[in-house]
Backbone as CSV, one residue per row, in Angstrom:
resi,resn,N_x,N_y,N_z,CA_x,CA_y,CA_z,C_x,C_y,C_z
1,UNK,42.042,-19.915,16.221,42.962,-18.855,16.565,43.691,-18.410,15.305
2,UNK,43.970,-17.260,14.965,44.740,-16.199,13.924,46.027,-16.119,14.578
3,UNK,46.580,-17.389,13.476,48.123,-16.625,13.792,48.747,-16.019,12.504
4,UNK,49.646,-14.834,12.844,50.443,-14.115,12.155,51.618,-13.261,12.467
5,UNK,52.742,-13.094,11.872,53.632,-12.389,12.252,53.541,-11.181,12.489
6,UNK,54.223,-10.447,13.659,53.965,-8.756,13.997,54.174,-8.240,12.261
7,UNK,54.823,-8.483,11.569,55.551,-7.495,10.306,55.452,-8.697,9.039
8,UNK,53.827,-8.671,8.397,54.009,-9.869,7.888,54.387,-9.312,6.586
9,UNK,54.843,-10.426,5.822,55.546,-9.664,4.454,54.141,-9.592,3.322
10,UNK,54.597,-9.248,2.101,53.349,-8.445,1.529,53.057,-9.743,0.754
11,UNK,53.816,-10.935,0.214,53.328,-11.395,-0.884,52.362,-12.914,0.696
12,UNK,52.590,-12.739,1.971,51.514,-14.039,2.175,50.756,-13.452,3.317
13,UNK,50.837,-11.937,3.395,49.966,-11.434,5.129,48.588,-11.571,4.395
14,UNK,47.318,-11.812,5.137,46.186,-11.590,4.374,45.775,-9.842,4.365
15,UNK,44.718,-9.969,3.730,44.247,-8.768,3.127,43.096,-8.416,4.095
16,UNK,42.986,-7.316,4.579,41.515,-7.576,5.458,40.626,-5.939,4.338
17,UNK,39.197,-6.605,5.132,37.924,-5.418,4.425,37.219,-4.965,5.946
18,UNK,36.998,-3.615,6.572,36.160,-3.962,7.827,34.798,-2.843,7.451
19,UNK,33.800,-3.288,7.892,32.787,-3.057,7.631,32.579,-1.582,8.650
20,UNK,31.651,-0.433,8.192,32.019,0.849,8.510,31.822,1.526,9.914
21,UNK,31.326,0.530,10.943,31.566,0.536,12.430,32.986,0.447,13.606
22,UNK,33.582,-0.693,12.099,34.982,-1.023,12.331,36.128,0.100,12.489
23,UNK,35.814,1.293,12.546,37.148,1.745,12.139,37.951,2.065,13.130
24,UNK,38.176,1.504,14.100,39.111,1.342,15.004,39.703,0.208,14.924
25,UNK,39.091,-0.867,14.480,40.079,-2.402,14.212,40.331,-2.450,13.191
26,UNK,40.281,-1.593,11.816,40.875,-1.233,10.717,42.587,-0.717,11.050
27,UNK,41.999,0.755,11.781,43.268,1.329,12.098,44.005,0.696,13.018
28,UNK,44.017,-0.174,13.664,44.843,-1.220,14.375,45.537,-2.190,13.680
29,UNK,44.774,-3.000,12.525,45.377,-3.829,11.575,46.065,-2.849,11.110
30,UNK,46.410,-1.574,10.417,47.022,-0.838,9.623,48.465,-0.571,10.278
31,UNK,48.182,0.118,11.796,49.198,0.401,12.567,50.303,-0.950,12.352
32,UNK,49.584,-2.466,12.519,50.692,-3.043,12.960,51.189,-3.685,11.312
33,UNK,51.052,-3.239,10.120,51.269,-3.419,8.867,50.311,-4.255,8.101
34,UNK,49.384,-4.083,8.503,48.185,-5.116,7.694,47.296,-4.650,6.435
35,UNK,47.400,-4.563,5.504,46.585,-4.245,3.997,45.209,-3.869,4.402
36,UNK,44.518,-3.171,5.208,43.445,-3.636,5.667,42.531,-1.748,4.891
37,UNK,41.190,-2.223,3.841,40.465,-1.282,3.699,39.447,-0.896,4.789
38,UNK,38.974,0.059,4.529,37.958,0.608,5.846,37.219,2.013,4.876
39,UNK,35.990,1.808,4.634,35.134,2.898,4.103,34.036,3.165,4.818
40,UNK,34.239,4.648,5.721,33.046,5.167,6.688,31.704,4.857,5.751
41,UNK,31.197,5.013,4.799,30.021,4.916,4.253,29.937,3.800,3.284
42,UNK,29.401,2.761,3.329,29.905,1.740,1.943,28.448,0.931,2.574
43,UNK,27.730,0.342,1.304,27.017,-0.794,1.537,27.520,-2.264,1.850
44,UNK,27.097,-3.238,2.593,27.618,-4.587,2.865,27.863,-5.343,1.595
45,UNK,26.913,-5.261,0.468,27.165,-6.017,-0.630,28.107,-5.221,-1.455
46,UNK,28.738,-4.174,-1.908,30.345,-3.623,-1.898,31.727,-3.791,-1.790
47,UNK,30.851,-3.947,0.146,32.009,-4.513,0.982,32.640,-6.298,0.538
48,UNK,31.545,-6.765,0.268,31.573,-7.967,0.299,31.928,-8.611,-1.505
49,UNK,31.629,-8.160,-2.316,32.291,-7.699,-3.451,33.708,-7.226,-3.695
50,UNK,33.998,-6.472,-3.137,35.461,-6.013,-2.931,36.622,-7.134,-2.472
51,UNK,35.577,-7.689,-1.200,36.784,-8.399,-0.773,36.929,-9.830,-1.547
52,UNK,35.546,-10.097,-2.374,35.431,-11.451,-3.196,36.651,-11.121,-4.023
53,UNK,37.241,-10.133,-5.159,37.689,-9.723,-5.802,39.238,-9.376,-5.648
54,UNK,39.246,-8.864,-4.622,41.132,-8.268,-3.736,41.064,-9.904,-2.730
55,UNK,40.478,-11.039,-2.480,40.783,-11.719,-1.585,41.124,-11.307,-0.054
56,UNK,40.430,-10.737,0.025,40.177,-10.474,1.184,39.428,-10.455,2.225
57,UNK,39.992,-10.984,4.092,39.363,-10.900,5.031,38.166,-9.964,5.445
58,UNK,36.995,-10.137,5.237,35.940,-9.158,5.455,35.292,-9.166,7.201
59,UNK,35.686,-8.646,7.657,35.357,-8.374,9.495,34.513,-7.788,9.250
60,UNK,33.459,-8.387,10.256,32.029,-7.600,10.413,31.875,-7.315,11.958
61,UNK,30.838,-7.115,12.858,30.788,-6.941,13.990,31.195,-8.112,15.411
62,UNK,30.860,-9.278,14.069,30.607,-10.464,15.554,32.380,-10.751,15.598
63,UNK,33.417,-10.241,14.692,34.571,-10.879,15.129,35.337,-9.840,15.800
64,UNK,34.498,-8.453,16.143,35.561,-7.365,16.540,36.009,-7.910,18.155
65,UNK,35.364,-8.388,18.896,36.208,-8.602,20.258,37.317,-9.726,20.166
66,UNK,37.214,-10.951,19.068,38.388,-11.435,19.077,39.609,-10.874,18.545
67,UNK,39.458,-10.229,17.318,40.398,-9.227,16.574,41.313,-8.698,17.976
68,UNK,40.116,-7.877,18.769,40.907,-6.309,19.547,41.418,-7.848,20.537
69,UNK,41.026,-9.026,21.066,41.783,-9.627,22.101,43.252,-9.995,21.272
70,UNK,43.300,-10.248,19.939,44.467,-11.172,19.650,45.183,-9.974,18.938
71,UNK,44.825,-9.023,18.413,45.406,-7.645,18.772,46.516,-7.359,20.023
72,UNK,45.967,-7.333,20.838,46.185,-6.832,21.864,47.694,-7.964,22.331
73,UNK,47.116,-8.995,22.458,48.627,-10.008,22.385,49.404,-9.607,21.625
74,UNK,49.188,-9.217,20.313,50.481,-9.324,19.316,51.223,-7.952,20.047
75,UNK,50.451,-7.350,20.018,51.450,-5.442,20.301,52.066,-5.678,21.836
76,UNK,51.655,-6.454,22.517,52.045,-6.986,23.937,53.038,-7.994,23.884
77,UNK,53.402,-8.725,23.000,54.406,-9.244,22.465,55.262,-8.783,21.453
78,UNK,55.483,-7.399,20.782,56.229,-6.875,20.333,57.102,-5.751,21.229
């Protein structure tokens, strides 16, 4: 389980990358203050480069239904 604060601060929230199907659980991490990139057209090895480099969470397809469930708690608890 992903825990994190609704409003996490900048120097310990993680960083997320979502791969270019994602862009609805991009713009959800964003809404609730999350660092999160999202490029409609980008290759996987890019993607995956990028986030080696910025440290960052790279979401691909198989984690989008837990994301949108524990999503969905946090904004339901704010």
């Amino acid at each position: 389980m992903i825990h994190h604060s609704v409003t996490p601060s900048k120097n310990d929230a993680p960083k997320f990358i979502a791969v270019c199907h994602l862009g609805k659980l991009a713009k959800y991490l964003r809404l609730i203050g999350f660092d999160t990139l999202f490029f409609p057209h980008i290759e996987d090895d890019k993607l995956i480069t990028i986030a080696n480099e910025e440290n960052r969470i790279y979401w691909q397809g198989d984690h989008y239904k837990n994301m949108m469930e524990y999503l969905a708690k946090v904004l339901k608890e704010s």
